[in-house]
N, C-alpha and C positions, 0 to 999 in steps of 0.2 A: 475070538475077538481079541484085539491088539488093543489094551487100555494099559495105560502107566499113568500115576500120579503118586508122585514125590514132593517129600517137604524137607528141604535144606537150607544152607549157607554155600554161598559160591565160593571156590575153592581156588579159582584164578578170576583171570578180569575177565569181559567179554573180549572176543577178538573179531572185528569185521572185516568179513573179503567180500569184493563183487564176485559176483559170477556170471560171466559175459559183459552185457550192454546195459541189463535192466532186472539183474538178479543179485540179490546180496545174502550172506549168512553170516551168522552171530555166531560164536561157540562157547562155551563156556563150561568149566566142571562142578556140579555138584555135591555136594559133599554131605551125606546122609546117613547119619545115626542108625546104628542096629539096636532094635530094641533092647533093653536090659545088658545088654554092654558098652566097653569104652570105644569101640571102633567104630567106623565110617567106611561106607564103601564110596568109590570116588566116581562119577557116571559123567559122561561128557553129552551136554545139552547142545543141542544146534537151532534154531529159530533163524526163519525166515522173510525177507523184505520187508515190507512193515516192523514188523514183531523185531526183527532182528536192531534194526536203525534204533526202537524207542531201546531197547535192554542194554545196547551197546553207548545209548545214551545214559539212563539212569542208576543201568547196575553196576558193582563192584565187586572186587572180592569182600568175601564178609557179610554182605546184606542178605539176608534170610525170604528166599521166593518160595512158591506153590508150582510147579509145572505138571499138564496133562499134556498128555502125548501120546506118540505110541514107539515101540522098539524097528529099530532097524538095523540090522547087519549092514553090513557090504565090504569086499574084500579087492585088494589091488594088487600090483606087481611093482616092487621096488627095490632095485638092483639085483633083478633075477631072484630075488628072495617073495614067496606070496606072504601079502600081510592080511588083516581082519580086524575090523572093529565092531564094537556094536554099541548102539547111541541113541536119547531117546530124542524125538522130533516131536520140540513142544508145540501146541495149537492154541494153549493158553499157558501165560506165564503171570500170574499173581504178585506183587512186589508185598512182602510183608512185613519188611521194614522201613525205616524213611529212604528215598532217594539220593542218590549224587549230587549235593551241592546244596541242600536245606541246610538252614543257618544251624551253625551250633547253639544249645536253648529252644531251639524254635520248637513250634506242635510238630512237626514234623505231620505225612500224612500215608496214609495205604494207600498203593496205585495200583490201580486195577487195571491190565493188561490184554488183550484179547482180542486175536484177531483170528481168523480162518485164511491158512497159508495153503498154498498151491506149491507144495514140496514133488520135487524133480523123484524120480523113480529110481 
C-alpha cells in the first residue's frame, strides 16, 4: 500500500504550470521536522487541477499544511544525463494555518482542502 501523510511548513511558494489544454500542477516543498532533532527533510509536493489552482491560491511559503498522498518516482533524460526524482502526490491538502491574504488581527480560519485528483501515470 502507497500511503504518505505528512505535516509541515512549505518550504517555497506554490508554482503553477498547465499541462496541456485542461491540466494544471502545483509544486511545492515541504519542509518536515524529524522527530527529536533540529533537521528537516525537504520533500517536493505536487497537487492537481482543482487542488492545485486552490493551494497555488491560498498557500505560501511558511503556512503549515497536512498532505495525504502517495509516493511516486519517475525519472527523465536531460542533456544526455539520466535524472530521478521522487515526490509525494497529494489527494488531500489540509491548510493548518491562516491563508494568503487574511487581514493581520483577524480570527484568521482552517481551510479544509480536498479533492480526488485524476493524476497522469
Amino acid at each position: 500500500m502507497n500511503v504518505v501523510t505528512l505535516i509541515g511548513n512549505l518550504a517555497s511558494d506554490v508554482e503553477l504550470k498547465p499541462i496541456g489544454e485542461d491540466k494544471q500542477v502545483a509544486t511545492f516543498l515541504l519542509a518536515v521536522d524529524r522527530p527529536g532533532q533540529e533537521e528537516a527533510d525537504f520533500i517536493r509536493i505536487a497537487t492537481w487541477n482543482k487542488q492545485a489552482e486552490v493551494c497555488a491560491r491560498y498557500l505560501a511559503k511558511g503556512r503549515r499544511v497536512a498532505v495525504d498522498g502517495r509516493i511516486r518516482t519517475r525519472s527523465w533524460e536531460d542533456d544526455g544525463k539520466r535524472r530521478s526524482a521522487v515526490e509525494i502526490v497529494a489527494n488531500h491538502v489540509q491548510f493548518l494555518s491562516p491563508p494568503v491574504g487574511d487581514e493581520p488581527g483577524g480570527a484568521g480560519h482552517q481551510e479544509d482542502v480536498a479533492f480526488e485528483t485524476a493524476v497522469p501515470a
